[in-house]
TIDREN-891226 format. One record per atom (N, C-alpha, C): residue in one letter; x, y, z. Coordinates in steps of 0.05 Angstrom, whole numbers, padded with zeros to 5 digits, always signed. Example, Ala and Ser with C-alpha at 12.3 -4.5 7.8 and 13.67 -1.06 7.14 Angstrom:
<pts>
A+00264-00114+00156 A+00246-00090+00156 A+00264-00066+00156 S+00257-00045+00142 S+00273-00021+00143 S+00258+00001+00157 
</pts>
This chain:
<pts>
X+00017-00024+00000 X+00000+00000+00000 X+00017+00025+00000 X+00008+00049-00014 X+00028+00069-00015 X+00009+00084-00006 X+00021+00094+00011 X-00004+00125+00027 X+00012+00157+00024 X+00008+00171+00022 X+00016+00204+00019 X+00032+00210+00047 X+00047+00212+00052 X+00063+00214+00078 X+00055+00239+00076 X+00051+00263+00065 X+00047+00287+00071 X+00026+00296+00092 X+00011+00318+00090 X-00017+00319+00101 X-00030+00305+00103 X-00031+00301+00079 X-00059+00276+00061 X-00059+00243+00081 X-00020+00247+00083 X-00024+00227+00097 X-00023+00220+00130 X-00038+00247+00143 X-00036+00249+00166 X-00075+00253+00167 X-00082+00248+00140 X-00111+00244+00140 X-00126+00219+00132 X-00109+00208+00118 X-00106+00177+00118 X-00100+00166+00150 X-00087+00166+00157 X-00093+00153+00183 X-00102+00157+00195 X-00126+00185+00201 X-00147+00192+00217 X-00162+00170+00200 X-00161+00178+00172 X-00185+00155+00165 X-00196+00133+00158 X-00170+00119+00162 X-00154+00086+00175 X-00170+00081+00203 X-00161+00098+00224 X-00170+00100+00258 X-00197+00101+00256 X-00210+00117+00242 X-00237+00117+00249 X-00256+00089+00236 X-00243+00079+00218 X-00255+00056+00217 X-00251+00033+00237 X-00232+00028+00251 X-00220+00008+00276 X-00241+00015+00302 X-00246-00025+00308 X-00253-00014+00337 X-00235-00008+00358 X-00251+00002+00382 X-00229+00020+00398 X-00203+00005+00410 X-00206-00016+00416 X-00183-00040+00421 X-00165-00032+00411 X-00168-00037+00372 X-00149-00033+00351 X-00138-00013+00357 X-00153+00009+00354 X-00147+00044+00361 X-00125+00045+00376 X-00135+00036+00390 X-00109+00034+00422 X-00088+00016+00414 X-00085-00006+00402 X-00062-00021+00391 X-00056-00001+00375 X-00068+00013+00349 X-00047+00040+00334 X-00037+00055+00353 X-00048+00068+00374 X-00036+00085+00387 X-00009+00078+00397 X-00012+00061+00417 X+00013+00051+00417 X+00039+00042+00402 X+00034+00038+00386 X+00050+00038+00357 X+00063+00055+00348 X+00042+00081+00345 X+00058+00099+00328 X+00069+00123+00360 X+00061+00114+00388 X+00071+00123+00408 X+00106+00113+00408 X+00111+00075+00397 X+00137+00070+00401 X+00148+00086+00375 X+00136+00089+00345 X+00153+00098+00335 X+00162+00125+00341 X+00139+00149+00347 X+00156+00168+00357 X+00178+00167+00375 X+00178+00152+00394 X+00200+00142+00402 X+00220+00132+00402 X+00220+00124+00383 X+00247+00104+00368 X+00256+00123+00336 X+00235+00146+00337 X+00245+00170+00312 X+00261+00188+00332 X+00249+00189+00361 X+00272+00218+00382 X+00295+00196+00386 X+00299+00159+00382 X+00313+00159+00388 X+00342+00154+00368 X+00337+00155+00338 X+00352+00160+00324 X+00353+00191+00318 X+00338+00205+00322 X+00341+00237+00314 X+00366+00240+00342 X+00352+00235+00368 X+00382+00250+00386 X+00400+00228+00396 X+00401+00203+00382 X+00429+00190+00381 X+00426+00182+00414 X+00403+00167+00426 X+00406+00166+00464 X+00417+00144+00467 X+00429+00137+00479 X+00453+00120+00501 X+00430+00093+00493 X+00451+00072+00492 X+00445+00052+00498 X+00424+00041+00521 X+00434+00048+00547 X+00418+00050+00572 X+00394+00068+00565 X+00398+00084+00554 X+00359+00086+00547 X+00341+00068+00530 X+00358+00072+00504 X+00346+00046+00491 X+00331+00022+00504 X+00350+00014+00521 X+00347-00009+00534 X+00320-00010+00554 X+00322+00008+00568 X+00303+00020+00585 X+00277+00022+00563 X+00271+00037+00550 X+00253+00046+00534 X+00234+00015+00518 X+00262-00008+00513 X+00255-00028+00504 X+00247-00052+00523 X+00248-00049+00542 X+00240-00070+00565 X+00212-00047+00579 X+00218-00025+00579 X+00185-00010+00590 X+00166-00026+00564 X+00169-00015+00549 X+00153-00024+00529 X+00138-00056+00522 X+00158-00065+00517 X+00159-00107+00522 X+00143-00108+00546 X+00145-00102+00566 X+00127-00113+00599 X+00107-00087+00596 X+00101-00069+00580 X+00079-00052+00581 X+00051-00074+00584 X+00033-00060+00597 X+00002-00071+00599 X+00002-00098+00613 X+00026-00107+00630 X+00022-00130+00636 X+00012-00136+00661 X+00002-00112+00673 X-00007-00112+00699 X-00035-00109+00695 X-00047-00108+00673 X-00078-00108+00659 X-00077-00139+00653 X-00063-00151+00654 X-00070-00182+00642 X-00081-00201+00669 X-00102-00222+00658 X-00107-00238+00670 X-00087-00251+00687 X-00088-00262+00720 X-00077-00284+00732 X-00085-00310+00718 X-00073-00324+00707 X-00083-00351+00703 X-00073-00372+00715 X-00056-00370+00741 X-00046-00386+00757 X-00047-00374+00784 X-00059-00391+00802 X-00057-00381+00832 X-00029-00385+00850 X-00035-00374+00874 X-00002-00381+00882 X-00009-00410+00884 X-00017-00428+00891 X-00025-00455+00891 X-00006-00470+00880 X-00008-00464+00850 X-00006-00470+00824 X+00027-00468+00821 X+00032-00441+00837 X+00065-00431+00829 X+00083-00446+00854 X+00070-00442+00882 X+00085-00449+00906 X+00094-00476+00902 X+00131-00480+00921 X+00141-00494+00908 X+00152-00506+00939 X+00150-00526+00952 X+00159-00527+00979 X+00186-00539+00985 X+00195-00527+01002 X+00232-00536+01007 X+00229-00545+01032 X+00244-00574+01032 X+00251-00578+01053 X+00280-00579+01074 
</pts>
């Protein structure tokens, strides 16, 4: 697909978004949240240790919204 990167194409993806349900929406958001982020982080050249940081926030993002599907029950491990 070739889209207009210009304006046009900052109205294409309003008009991409408005067709998605809001789930999706929110999966774009986040997306084009990491790329801005990964465009400041080749535009100002940031340290490794941010990178890093930036890429492990991201990876474990929303994981405290996820289901338990194991009790401690399930996990506990007994030593004798």
């Amino acid at each position: 697909m070739g889209y207009d990167v210009g304006m046009n194409g900052v109205e294409n993806i309003n008009s991409l978004l408005e067709g998605l349900p809001p789930a999706y929406r929110a999966e774009a958001l986040d997306f084009i949240e990491f790329l801005s982020k990964k465009a400041r982080h080749d535009r100002d050249d940031l340290s490794d240790a941010d990178w890093s940081a930036f890429s492990i926030e991201n990876a474990l993002r929303d994981l405290e919204d996820e289901a338990d599907i194991y009790s401690e029950a399930d996990i506990k491990e007994r030593w004798r």
